[in-house]
TIPA-441674 format. One line per 5 residues: number of its first residue (from 1); their letters; for each residue x, y, z of C-alpha. Coordinates in steps of 0.5 Angstrom, whole numbers. Layout:
BEGIN
NUM	a	X:Y:Z; ...
END
This chain:
BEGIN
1	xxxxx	0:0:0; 4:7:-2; 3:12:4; 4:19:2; 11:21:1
6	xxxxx	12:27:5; 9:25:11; 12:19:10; 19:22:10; 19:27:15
11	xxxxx	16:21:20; 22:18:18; 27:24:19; 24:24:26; 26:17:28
16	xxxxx	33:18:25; 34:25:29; 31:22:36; 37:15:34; 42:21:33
21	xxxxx	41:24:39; 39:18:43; 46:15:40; 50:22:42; 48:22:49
26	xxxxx	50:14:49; 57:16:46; 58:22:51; 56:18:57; 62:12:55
31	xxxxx	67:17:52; 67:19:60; 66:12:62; 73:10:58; 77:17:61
36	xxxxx	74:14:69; 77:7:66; 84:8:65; 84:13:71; 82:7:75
41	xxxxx	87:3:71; 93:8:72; 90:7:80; 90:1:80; 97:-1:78
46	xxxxx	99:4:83; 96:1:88; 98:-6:86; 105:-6:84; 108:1:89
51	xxxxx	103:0:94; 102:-7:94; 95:-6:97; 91:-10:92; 91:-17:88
56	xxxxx	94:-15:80; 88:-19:79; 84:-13:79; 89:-10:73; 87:-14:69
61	xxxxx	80:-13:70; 81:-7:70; 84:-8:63; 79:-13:61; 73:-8:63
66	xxxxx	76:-2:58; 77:-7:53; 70:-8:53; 69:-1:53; 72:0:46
71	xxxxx	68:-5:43; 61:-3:46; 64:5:44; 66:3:37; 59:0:36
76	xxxxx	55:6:39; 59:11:33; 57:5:27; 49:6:29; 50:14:31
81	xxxxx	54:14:24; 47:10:20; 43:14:24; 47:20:21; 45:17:14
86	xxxxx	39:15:16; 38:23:17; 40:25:10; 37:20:6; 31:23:8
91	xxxxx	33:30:8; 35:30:1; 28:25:-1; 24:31:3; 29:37:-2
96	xxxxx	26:33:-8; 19:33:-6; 20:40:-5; 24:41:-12; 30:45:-8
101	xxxxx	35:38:-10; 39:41:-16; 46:41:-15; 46:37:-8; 47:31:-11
106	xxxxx	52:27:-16; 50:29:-23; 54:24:-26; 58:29:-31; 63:23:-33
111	xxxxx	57:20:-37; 56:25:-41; 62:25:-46; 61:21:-52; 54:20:-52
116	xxxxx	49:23:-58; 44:27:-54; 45:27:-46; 47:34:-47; 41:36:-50
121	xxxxx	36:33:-45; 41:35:-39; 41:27:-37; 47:28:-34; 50:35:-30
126	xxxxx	47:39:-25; 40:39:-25; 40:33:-30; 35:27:-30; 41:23:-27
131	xxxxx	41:27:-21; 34:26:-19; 34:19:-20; 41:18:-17; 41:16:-10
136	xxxxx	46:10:-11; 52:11:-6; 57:6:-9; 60:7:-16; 56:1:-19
141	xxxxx	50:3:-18; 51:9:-21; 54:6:-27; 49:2:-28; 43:7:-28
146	xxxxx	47:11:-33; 48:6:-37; 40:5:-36; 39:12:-38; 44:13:-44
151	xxxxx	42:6:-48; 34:3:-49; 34:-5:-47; 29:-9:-51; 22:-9:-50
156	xxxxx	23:-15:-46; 28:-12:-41; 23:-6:-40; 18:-10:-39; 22:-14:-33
161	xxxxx	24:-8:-30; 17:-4:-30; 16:-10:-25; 22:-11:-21; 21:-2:-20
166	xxxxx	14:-3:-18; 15:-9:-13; 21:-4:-10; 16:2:-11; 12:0:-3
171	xxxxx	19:-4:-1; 22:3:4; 25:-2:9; 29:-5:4; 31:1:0
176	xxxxx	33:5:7; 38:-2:9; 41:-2:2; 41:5:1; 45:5:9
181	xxxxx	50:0:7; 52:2:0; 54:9:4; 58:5:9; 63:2:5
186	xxxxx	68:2:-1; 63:-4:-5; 64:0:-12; 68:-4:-18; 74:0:-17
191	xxxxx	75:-1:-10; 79:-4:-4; 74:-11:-6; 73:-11:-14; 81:-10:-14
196	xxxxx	83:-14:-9; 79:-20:-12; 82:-19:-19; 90:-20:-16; 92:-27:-18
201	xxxxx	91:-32:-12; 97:-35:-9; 100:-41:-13; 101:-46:-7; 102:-53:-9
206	xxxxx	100:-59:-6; 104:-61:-1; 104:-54:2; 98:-55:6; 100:-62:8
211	xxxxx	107:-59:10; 104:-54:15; 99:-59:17; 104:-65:19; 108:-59:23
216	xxxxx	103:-56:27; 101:-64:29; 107:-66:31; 109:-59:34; 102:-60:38
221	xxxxx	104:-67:40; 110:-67:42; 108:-61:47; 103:-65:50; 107:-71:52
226	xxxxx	112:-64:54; 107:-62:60; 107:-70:62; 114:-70:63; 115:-75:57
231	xxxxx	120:-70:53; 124:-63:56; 121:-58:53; 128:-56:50; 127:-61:45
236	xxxxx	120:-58:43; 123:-51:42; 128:-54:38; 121:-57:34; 119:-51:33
241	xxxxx	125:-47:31; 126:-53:25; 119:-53:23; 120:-45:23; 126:-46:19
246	xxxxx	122:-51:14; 116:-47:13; 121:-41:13; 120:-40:5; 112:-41:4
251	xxxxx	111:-36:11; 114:-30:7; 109:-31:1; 104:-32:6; 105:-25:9
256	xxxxx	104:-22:2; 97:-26:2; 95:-23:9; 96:-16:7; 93:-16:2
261	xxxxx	86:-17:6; 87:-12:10; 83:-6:6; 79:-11:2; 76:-14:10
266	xxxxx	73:-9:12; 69:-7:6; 67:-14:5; 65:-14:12; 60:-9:9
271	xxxxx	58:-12:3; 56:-18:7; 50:-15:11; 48:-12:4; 48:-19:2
276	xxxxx	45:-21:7; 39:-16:6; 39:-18:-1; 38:-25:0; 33:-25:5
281	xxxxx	28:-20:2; 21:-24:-1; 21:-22:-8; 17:-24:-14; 19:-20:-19
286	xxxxx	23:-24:-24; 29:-19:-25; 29:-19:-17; 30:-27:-16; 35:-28:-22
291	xxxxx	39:-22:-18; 38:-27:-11; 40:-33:-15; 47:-30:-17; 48:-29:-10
296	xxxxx	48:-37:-10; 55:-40:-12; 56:-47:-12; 49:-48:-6; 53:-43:-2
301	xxxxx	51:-36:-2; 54:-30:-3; 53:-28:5; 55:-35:7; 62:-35:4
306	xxxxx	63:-26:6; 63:-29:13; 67:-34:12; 72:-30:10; 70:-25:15
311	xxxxx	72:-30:21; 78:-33:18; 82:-25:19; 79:-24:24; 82:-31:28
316	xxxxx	88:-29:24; 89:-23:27; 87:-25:34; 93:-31:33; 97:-25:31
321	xxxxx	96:-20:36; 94:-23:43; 100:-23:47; 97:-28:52; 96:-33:46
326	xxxxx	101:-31:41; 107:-34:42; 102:-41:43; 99:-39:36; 106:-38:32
331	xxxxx	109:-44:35; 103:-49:32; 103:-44:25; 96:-42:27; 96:-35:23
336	xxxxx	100:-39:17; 94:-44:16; 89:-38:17; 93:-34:10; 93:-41:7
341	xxxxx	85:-41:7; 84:-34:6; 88:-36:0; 84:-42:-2; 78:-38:0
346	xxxxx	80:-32:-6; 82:-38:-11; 75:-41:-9; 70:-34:-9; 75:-28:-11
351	xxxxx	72:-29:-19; 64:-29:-16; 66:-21:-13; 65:-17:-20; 58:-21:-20
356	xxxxx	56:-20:-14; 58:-12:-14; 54:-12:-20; 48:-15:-16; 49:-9:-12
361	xxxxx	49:-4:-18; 43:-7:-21; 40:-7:-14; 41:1:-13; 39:2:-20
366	xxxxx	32:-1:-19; 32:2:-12; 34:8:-15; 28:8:-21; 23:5:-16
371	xxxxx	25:12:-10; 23:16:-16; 16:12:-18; 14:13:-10; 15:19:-10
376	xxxxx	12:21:-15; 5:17:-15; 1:19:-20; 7:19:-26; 4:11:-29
381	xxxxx	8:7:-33; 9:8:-41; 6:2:-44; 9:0:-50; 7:-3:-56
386	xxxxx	10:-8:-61; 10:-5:-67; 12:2:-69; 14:8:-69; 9:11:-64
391	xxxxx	9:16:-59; 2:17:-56; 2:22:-50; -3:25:-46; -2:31:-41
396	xxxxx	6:30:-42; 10:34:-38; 17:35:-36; 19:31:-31; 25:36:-28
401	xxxxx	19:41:-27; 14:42:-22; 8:41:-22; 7:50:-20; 11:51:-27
406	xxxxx	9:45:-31; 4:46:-37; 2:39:-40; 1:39:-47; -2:32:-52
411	xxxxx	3:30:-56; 2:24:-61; 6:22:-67; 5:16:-71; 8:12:-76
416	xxxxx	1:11:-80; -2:18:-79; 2:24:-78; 9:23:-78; 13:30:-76
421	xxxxx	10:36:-72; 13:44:-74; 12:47:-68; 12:55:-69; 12:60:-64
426	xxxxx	15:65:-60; 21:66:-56; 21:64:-49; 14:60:-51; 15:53:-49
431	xxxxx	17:50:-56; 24:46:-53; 22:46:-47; 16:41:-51; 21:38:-55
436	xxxxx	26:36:-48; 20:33:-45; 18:28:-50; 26:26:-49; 27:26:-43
441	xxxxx	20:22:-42; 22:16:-48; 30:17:-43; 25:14:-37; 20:9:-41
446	xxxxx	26:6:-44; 30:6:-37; 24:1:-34; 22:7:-30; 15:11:-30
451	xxxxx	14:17:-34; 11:24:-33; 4:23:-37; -3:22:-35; -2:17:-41
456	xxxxx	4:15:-45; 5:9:-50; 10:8:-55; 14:3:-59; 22:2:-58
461	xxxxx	25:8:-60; 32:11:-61; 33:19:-60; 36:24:-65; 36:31:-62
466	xxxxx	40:38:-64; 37:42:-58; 44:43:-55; 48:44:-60; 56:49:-59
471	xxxxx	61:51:-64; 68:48:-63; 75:52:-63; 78:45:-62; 75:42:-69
476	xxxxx	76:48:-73; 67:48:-74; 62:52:-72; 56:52:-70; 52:51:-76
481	xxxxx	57:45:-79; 57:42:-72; 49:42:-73; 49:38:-80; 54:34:-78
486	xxxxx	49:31:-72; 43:31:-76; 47:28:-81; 48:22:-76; 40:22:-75
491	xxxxx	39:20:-81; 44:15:-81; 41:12:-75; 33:13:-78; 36:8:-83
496	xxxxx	37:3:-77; 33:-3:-76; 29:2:-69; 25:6:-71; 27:15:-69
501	xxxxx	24:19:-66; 28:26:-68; 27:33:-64; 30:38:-68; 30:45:-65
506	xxxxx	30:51:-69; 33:47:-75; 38:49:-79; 38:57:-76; 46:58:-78
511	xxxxx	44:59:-84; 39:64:-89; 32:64:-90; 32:60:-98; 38:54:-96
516	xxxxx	34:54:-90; 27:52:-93; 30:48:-98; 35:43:-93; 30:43:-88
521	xxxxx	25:40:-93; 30:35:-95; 32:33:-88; 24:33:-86; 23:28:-93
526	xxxxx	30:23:-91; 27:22:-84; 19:21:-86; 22:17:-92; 26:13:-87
531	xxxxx	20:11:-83; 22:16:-77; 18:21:-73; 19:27:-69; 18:34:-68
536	xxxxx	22:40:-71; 21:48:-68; 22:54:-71; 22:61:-71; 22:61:-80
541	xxxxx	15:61:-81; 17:59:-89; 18:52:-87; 11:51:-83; 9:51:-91
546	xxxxx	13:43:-91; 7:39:-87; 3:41:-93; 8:39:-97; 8:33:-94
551	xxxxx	1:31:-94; -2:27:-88; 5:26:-85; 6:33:-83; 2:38:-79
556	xxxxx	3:44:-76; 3:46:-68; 5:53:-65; 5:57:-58; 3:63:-57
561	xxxxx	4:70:-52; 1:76:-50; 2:82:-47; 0:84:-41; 2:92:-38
566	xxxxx	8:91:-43; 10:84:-40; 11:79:-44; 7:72:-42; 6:65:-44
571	xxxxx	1:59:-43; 5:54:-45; 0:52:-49; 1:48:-55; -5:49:-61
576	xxxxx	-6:47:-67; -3:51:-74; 1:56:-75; 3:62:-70; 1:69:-72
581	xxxxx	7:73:-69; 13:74:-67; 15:77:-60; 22:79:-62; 21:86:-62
586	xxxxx	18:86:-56; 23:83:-53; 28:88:-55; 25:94:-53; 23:90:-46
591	xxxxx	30:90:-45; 32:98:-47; 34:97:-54; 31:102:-59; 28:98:-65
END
């Protein structure tokens, strides 16, 4: 059942907030603790070893109970930190709803290079679509997101992804977790854990377990029947010293192999509370289960296999660092046997993790599109239709606008009916912001996310657009040069095997009247013949003369200003036909200009 998510939020918001200061009061109250703990300790060791006046027992309670102390301490600061998470991740849910998110977020600007349109439909940058969307923490979750949002899948794909969105849509609980832990650690595809688990395992040959093992047996032994007074002890010191000498060679190797770990631990600490998260979560939607089903290897999943680890250098590092049972531990080869299975481990999952890190950034994907469905409720999944091309919009808006300043407008474009729409209109009166808004919708329909609509259906599509188009000093081209360059790219993709839906905004502006109107009409004929459809903006009424040239493929839209008390003022509204005025000379003169 979806709650409203403003009140669902700010309830939400107040939890964290009342965790945070519950857990800052806790973390004042034990700092004083550990203070009044080692000023006990330092009284204590006074007391016992200048004084004599009490058992050094008690040292060493006092010791013991300032090592609890730490370890109750270090958890008090991990849930005051996931609470200060928790705080943020709805302070900034609430600044979406409240439109004031723009450029307090990640905008993703890496992923805009090399592809044909983001530019033009601000899908990456600040204020972009990605930065309304991205809630991923990890760098596979962004990656994965904007790859959803730079390339269409299949119908099929969409469809699977529509589901999965939809069941994660009520999933908050979940959501909350995954996006908690994703911030908690380094789980992205270059870090500590993706890096670690690409370096090569240690070669170890057969013999070398075996060789330790027989060591720590016969050294186990030999102690035993030491403590009974069967042997000297001096005999099972120099065991110890020719077994050190024996494994001397392969130890060295398997410090490396213990270093390695150290960062890598941490973070996979983290990754397996994800996992677990993951795996039990009930869901039903098809993608959801085949990413739980990757969490499986060999019957042992992913989080099974991280504690494993997880426990394997935590002994290593206590047979290490104990002082009270080091020497025991080193004698018996505990740590080297411990390096030996972190090793077999590596061999046995290390080439699991990409696959796992990839579940995890498909799963902030999903949660990412599924956060944006919540919180805009009435937004309904495109439905798409197998044959096109096909954009049937009713009440379509622009989905980085808020409903205040939102005018929605019908668009439809059909394969078998009108084929292009020249918008004529005045400046400032809505035509890009138009062409943005189809965009910017096929971008979330093809992604698997809903739209900003009262109703869409479409078809698969590719997009063409020439909204955002820059001379190069680089290239030597200049604006006019670099458009036709792009809109030559268009009509190559029209000629693909998916059908195009092209958005061309003021076409062809660089150049005069006459070439305008005559390349225009060419460009307009190659995209109609080639089974594409789209919208072309103007400000040349000469060219609102092509849909008639073009018959039943072409018709004429336009948007229109007034002027009230010398200020120009737009509806937004698209209408039918040709614009009956240009607001160019108002605006000049509006701006002190004597025209």
């Amino acid at each position: 059942m979806l709650t409203d998510p403003r009140v669902e939020y700010e309830q939400r918001l107040r939890r964290w907030r009342d965790r945070v200061a519950a857990y800052d009061r806790r973390h004042l109250i034990v700092s004083n603790a550990r203070l009044a703990a080692v000023a006990t300790i330092a009284l204590l060791l006074w007391l016992a070893f200048f004084r004599g006046t009490v058992s050094p027992w008690w040292v060493v309670a006092g010791v013991a109970g300032f090592v609890a102390l730490v370890v109750f301490h270090a958890r008090v600061l991990q849930r005051l930190e996931r609470s200060a998470r928790g705080v943020r991740l709805y302070e900034r849910g609430l600044e979406r709803l409240s439109g004031r998110w723009a450029g307090s977020g990640r905008g993703g600007e890496s992923f805009v290079e090399g592809h044909p349109y983001a530019r033009d439909l601000d899908l990456f940058g600040r204020g972009s679509l990605f930065e309304l969307l991205n809630s991923a923490r990890t760098e596979a979750g962004e990656a994965t997101l904007a790859d959803w949002l730079r390339a269409g899948a299949d119908l099929a794909e969409v469809i699977a992804r529509q589901r999965a969105v939809d069941e994660l849509r009520t999933g908050l609980d979940f959501r909350e977790d995954v996006a908690i832990l994703t911030d908690e650690g380094d789980v992205s595809r270059t870090g500590a854990i993706a890096t670690w688990s690409a370096l090569e395992p240690l070669a170890v040959p057969s013999h070398v377990p075996v060789l330790f093992a027989a060591c720590t047996i016969v050294t186990l032994l030999m102690g035993v029947l030491a403590s009974y007074g069967v042997i000297p002890w001096s005999f099972v010191l120099g065991l110890v010293l020719i077994g050190a000498a024996v494994v001397h060679r392969w130890r060295q190797a398997l410090r490396i192999v213990a270093e390695r770990i150290g960062q890598p631990a941490v973070d996979l600490t983290v990754l397996g509370e994800l996992m677990v998260r993951i795996e039990t979560e009930s869901v039903g939607a098809p993608r959801l289960l085949a990413l739980q089903a990757a969490l499986t290897t060999e019957g042992v999943t992913a989080s099974r296999a991280i504690a494993r680890l997880t426990q394997l250098v935590s002994w290593r590092e206590s047979s290490m660092h104990n002082l009270l049972f080091m020497p025991i531990t080193t004698a018996l080869l505990v740590p080297d046997q411990l390096a030996l299975a972190i090793n077999r481990w590596h061999r046995t999952y290390g080439p699991h993790v990409v696959e796992w890190l990839r579940v995890v950034g498909e799963l902030e994907a999903f949660s990412a599109l599924a956060m944006y469905a919540y919180e805009n409720p009435r937004d309904p999944f495109p439905v798409f239709v197998p044959n096109g091309p096909l954009f049937r919009a009713e009440a379509l808006g622009h989905p980085l606008l808020t409903d205040a300043v939102s005018v929605r407008n019908d668009v439809c474009l059909d394969g078998g009916g009108v084929q292009v729409i020249v918008i004529s209109g005045s400046n400032m009166s809505g035509k890009s912001t138009l062409l943005r808004s189809v965009g910017v919708n096929v971008v979330l329909a093809l992604a698997g996310a809903p739209v900003r609509a009262a109703r869409l259906s479409l078809s698969r599509l590719v997009l063409g657009a020439t909204l955002r188009i820059d001379d190069s000093l680089q290239a030597g081209h200049s604006r006019f040069f670099a458009e036709i360059l792009r809109i030559r790219d268009i009509v190559d993709a029209a000629r693909g095997p998916v059908p195009l839906l092209f958005l061309l905004d003021e076409i062809l502006h660089g150049t005069n009247s006459y070439d305008r109107r005559i390349g225009a009409e060419a460009i307009v004929r190659a995209l109609v013949g080639a089974g594409a459809i789209g919208l072309v903006t103007t400000h040349d009424l000469a060219l609102t003369e092509l849909p008639a040239r073009l018959g039943v493929a072409g018709t004429n839209m336009h948007f229109q200003d007034r002027i009230d008390d010398a200020k120009m003022v737009f509806d937004y509204r698209m209408r039918p036909g040709v614009v009956e005025h240009s607001n160019a000379l108002a605006l000049m003169k509006a701006v002190g200009l004597d025209v």
